[in-house]
C-alpha positions in Angstrom: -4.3 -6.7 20.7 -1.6 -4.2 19.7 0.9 -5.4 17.1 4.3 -4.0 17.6 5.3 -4.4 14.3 2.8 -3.5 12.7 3.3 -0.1 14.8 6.9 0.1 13.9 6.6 -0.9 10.4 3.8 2.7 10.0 6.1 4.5 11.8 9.6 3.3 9.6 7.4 4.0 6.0 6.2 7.3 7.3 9.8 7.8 8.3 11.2 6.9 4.5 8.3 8.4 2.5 8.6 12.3 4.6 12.1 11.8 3.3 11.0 11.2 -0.4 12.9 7.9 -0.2 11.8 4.8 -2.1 11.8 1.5 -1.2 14.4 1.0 -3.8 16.7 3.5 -2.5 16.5 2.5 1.4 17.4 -1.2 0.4 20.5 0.1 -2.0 21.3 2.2 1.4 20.7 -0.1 4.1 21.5 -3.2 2.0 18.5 -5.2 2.4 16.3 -6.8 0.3 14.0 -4.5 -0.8 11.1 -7.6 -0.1 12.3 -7.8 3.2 11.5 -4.0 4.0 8.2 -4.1 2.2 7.4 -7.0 4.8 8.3 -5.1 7.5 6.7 -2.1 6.8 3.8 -3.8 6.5 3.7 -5.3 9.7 4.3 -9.1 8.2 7.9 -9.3 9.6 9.6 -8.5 13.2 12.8 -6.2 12.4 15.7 -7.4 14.5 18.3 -4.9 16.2 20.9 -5.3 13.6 18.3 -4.7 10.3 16.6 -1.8 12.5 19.6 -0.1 13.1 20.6 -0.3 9.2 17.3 1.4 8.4 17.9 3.9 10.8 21.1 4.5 9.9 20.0 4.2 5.8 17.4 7.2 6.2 19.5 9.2 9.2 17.3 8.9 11.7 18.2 8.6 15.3 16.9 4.5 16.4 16.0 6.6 19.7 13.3 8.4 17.7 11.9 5.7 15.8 11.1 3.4 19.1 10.0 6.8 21.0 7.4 7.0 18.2 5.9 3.7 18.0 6.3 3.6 22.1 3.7 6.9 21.2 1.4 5.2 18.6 1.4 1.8 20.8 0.3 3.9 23.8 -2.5 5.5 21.7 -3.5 2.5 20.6 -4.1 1.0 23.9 -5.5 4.0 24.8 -8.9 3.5 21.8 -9.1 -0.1 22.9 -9.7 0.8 26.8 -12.3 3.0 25.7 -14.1 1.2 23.4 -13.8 -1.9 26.4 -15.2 0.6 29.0 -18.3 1.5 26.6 -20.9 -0.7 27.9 -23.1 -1.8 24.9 -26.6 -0.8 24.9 -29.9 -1.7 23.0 -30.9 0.9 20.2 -34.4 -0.4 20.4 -37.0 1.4 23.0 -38.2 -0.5 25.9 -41.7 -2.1 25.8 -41.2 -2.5 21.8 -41.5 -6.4 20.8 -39.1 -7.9 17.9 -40.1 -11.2 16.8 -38.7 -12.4 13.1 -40.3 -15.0 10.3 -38.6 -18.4 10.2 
């Protein structure tokens, strides 16, 4: 299962570390706890609108791009899990060979 947040929070840290920003610094500028963001970027906390929008706003970024991105990395990720659903599992052992184990 894909986890939106967990999605938008790696895509709002990679957004705040390419601008050399700490996690100090975005909550002074977005005035949120700086807790609060560490949950979020780690997936542990939904972001609403409003608190989105601040960090967005906090590290000028467009919202637009943020939701484009993880819209991208949820794709992706849905993507990996068809595949690995459509791989049928085989047995690594030849045929004719006979496994038996001690009890």
């Amino acid at each position: 299962m894909v986890l939106f947040r967990r999605l938008l929070g790696d895509v709002l840290r990679s957004a705040r570390m390419q601008r050399g920003m700490t996690l100090r610094e975005l909550s002074a500028e977005a005035r949120v706890s700086l807790g609060y963001i560490s949950e979020i970027e780690r997936g542990q906390k939904e972001a609403s609108s409003e608190l989105l929008a601040s960090l967005c706003q906090a590290m000028d970024l467009p919202l637009s791009d943020v939701l484009r991105d993880v819209a991208d990395a949820v794709a992706l990720e849905e993507a990996a899990m068809e595949i690995v659903a459509s791989t049928p599992i085989t047995a690594a052992r030849p045929s004719g060979d006979v496994v038996a184990s001690a009890a």
